[in-house]
N, C-alpha and C positions, 0 to 999 in steps of 0.2 A: 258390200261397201267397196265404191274404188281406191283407187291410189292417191287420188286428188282430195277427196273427203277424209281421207283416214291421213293424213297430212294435216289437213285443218285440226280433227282431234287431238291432235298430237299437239299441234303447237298452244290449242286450247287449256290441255293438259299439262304443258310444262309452267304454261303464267300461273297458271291457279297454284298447281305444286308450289311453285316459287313464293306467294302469295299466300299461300297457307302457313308453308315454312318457315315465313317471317313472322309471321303472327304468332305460331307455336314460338319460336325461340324470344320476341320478344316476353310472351308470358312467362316465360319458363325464367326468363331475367328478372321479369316484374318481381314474382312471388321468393326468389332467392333475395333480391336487394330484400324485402320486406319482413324476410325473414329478417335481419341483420338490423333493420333501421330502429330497433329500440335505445340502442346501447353501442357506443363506440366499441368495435371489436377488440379483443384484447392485444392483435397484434400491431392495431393503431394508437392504442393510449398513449399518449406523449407525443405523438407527433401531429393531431387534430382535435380541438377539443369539440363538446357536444355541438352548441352550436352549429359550427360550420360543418360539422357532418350530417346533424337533420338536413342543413341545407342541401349538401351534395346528395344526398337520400333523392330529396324533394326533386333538386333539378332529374336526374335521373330518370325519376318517374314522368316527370315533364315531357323530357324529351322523347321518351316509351311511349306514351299516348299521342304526341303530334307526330308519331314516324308510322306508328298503325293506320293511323286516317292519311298519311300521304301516300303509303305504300297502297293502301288500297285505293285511293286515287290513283296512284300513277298506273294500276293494276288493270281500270275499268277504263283509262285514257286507250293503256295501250290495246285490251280488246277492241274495243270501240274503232278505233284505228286499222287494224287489223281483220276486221271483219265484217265495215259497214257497207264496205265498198267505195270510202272516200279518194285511199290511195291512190288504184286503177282510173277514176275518176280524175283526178288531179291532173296522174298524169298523161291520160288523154288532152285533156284540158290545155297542157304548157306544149306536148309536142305539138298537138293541131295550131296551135297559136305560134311558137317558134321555129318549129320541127324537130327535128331529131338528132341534131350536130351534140358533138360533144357539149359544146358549151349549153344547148338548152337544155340538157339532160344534167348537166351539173348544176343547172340554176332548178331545176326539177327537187335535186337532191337536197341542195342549200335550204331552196322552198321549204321543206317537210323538215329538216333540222331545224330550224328557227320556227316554224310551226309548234314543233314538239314543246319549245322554251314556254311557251305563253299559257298551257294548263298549271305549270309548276308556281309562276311568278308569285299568286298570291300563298302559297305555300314557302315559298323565297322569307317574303316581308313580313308576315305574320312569324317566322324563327327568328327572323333579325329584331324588329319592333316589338315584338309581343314577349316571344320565351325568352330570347336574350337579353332585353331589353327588363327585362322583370328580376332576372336575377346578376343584372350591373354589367354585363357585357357587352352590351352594345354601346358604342361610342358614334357611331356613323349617323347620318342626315340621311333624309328620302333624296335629297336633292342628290349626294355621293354616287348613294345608293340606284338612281337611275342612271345615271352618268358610269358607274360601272359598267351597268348593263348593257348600255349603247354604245362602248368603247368594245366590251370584249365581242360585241354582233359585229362591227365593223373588221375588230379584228380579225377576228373567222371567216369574216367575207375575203377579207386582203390577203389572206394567207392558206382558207382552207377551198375556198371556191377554184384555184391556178390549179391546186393540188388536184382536188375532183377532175376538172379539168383533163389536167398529162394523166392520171389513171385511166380517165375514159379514151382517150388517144392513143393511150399504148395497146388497147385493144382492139383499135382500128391497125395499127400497124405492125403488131407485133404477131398478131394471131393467138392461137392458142397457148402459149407461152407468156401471154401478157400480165400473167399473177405473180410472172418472177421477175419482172421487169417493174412492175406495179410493188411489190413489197420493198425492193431495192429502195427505191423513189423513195417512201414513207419513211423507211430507215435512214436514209440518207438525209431527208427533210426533219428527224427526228433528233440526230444527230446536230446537224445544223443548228434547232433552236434550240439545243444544250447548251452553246458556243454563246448563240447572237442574243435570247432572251434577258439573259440577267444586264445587260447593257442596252438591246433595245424596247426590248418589251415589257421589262419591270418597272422602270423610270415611267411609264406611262401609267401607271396605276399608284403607284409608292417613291415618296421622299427618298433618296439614300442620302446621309451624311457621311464623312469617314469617323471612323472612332475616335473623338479627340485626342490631344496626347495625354499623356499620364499613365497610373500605375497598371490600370488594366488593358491599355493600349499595349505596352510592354511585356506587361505579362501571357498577353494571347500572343505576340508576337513572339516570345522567346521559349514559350510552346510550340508553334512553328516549326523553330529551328532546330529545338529537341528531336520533335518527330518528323524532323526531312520532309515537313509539309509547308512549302511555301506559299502563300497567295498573293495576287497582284493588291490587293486590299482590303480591309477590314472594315466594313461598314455600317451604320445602324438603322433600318428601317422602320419608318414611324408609325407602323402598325396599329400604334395606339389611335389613331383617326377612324379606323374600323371597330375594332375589338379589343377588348382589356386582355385577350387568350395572348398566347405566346408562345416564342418558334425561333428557332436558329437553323441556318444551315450554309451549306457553300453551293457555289454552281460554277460549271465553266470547267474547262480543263485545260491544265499547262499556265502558259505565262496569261490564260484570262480568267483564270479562278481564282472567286472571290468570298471572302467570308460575311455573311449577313448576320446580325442581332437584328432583334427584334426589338425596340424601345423597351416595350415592359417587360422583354425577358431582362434588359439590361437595371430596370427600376426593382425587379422581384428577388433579384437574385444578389449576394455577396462575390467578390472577384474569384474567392478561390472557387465555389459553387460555380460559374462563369463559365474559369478556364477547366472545368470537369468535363462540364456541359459539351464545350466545344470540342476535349480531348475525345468524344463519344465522337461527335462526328467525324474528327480526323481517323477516329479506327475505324469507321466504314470508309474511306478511302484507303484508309495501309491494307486493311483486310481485301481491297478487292471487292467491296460488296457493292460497289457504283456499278461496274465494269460487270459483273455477276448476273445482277438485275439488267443490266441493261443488254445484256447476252439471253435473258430468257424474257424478257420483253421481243427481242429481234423472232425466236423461237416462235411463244404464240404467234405475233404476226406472220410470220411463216404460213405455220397452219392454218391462221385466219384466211389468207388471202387461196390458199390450198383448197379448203372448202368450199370458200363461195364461189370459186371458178366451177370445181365439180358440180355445183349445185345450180350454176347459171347454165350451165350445159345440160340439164335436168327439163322438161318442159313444163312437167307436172309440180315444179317449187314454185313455178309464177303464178301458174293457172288455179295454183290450190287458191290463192287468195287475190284472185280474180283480174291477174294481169297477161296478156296473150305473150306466147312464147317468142323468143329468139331474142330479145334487148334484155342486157346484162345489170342496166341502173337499178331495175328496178329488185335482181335479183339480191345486187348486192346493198339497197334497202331492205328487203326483206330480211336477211343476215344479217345483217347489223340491227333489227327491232329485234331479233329470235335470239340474238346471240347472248344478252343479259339472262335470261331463265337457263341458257343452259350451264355459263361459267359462273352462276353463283356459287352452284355445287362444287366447283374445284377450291371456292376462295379457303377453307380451312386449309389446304397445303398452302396455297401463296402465303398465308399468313404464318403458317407454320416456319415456311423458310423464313420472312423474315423474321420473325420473334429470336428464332438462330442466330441472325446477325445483330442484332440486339442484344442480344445475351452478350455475343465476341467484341459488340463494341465497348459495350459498358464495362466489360474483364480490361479491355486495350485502356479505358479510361484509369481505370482504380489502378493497372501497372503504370500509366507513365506518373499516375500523379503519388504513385509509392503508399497509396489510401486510398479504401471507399466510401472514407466520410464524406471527402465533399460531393462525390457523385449522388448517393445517399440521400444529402441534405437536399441537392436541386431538386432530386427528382421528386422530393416530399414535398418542398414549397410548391412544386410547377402542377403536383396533383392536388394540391389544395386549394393551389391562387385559381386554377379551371374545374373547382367542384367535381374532378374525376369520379367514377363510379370505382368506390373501392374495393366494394364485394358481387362482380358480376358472376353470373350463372358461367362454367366453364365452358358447356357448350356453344356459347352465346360468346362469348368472347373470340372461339375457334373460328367463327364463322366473321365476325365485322372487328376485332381486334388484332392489326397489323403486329402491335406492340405488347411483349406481358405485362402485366398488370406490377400496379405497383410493388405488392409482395414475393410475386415472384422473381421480379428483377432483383431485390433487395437478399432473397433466400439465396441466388446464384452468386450474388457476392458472397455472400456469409461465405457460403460453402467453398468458394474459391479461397478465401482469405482463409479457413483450416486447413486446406489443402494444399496451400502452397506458401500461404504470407507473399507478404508484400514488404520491397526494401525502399525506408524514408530518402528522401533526396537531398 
């Protein structure tokens, strides 16, 4: 066996792995919820009755069986892809017709990105329309719902094609050093729409109001001031035109950061529940955990950009899957289709760290607010009002759950609050 064939194996071998490994961890989820769906668990009684827990059971299971059939969709797309001979094809195809400048090679790139969107679509509409839609969370029109679509293609075009673009340029000019010049760029451009998105990119998809005045106006503002977190504004996005789910957060940093509700988190919730809410998110900024993340985000890309230069310089990474050596685009398509099967297997650490800042924010919430009832109480209504899965398989959680589960956010308190108490305000 050469080195070109035992390549393709390999990469054969990591989709399916990957591919299997979902399939195992969703069952392994399936049959623990199942176990549990007779009987409201004993550590939820009082705070969901039978009802809406069959429900959240049900939805669960919903969602289990429509991510088996996509995942193994998305599984047979990417072989397929990978191995018909389309790609090499393709792009013969756009250089004979445009040539070889950067820019035809990024519209090459562009090409096959927007290509990849169009097996998912009806996988898209059928979660929104069908499974969401079934059990009261969908709020959105097709008509929205297209109009998304062809907003954020455009966008990617206006934003990520320049980008492709000065990557492939730095490698005309930079030479072999062009992956640190190329990751600079991305980070810098990443950085950037931290700043410019929440003002120019968000308005384009989502209402912002400012928070009216009144008691809760006041009250998240002079939490603020408590916790030396200022924002330029406090706003409320109508989320509810999409989905009845719900979300808070800030963006932006210094004098352009700004605080977002979410309409229904603002309809679901009581003010003190609210201002709990929000106090979690000002402890992932006192904590450092923006700045944290966003320092091991710069990291991977680092090593992203590390490898697939190594690997562009490789002759035998193009020709495994049938594209002739020395042009760099197509290497770093091929890294970028390959790189999903192999950083699944790291997602239980990422998740791991944050579930840690999770833990630190929710502790920073219960001290500033002197209690962890109201933190407590959101987090119960907000797993209720979205049919959370409240008894997932632990392993299964390691792997697609960023955040811990209900219970055990609730156990860290407890055990904070013997450990140390907490002083009323």
């Amino acid at each position: 066996m050469n080195l070109i064939s035992g390549l393709s194996l390999i990469a054969l071998a990591m989709v399916l792995a990957k591919w299997l490994a979902g399939l195992g961890l969703s069952s392994l989820n399936r049959r623990h919820v199942l176990a549990h769906a007779n009987a409201v668990p004993e550590a939820f009684r009082g705070m969901v009755d039978q009802p809406t827990y069959a429900k959240s059971v049900e939805y669960t299971l919903a969602k289990s069986r429509f991510s088996r059939i996509e995942d193994t969709w998305n599984a047979l797309v990417l072989l397929a892809v990978l191995f018909s001979g389309v790609l090499p094809w393709a792009y013969k195809l756009f250089t004979g017709w445009l040539g070889v400048s950067a820019w035809a090679q990024a519209a090459f790139l562009f090409a096959v990105g927007a290509a990849f969107m169009l097996p998912g679509l009806p996988f898209d509409w059928y979660a929104q329309f069908n499974l969401e839609e079934r059990f009261g969370f969908n709020t959105t029109t097709p008509g929205l719902w297209w109009t998304d679509r062809v907003k954020g293609l455009l966008l990617v075009l206006a934003l990520g094609y320049p980008l492709l673009v000065l990557i492939l340029k730095l490698i005309e000019w930079t030479g072999d050093s062009w992956w640190l010049w190329a990751w600079a760029s991305v980070l810098g451009f990443q950085l950037l729409m931290i700043v410019l998105a929440p003002g120019l990119i968000l308005p384009l998809f989502n209402k912002l109001t400012p928070l009216p005045e009144g008691s809760l106006r006041e009250r998240l503002l002079s939490l603020g001031k408590r916790t030396g977190f200022t924002a330029r504004t406090i706003q409320v996005m109508d989320g509810s035109k999409r989905s009845r789910h719900s979300n808070a957060f800030f963006s932006g940093f210094g004098r352009f950061r700004k605080i977002v509700l979410f309409d229904t988190l603002v309809q679901q919730l009581a003010e003190l529940e609210l201002e709990a809410v929000l106090a979690h998110e000002i402890g992932h900024y006192q904590r450092k955990h923006v700045l944290k993340m966003l320092m091991w985000s710069a990291a991977s890309l680092f090593v992203g950009f590390g490898v697939a230069a190594w690997l562009a310089k490789r002759p035998w990474f193009s020709q495994s899957f049938g594209f002739e050596a020395g042009s760099v685009a197509p290497a770093l398509l091929l890294f970028g289709l390959l790189s999903g099967p192999v950083t699944f297997w790291f997602a239980p650490l990422q998740n791991l760290c944050s579930r840690r800042y999770e833990y630190q924010a929710d502790l920073f919430a219960a001290e500033i607010m002197g209690e962890p009832r109201s933190l407590v109480g959101a987090l119960r209504k907000l797993n209720e009002k979205n049919l959370s899965n409240l008894t997932p398989h632990p392993l299964y959680s390691g792997f697609y759950y960023s955040h811990p589960t209900l219970l055990e956010r609730e156990q860290a308190l407890t055990g904070a609050v013997c450990g140390r108490g907490f002083r009323s305000r």
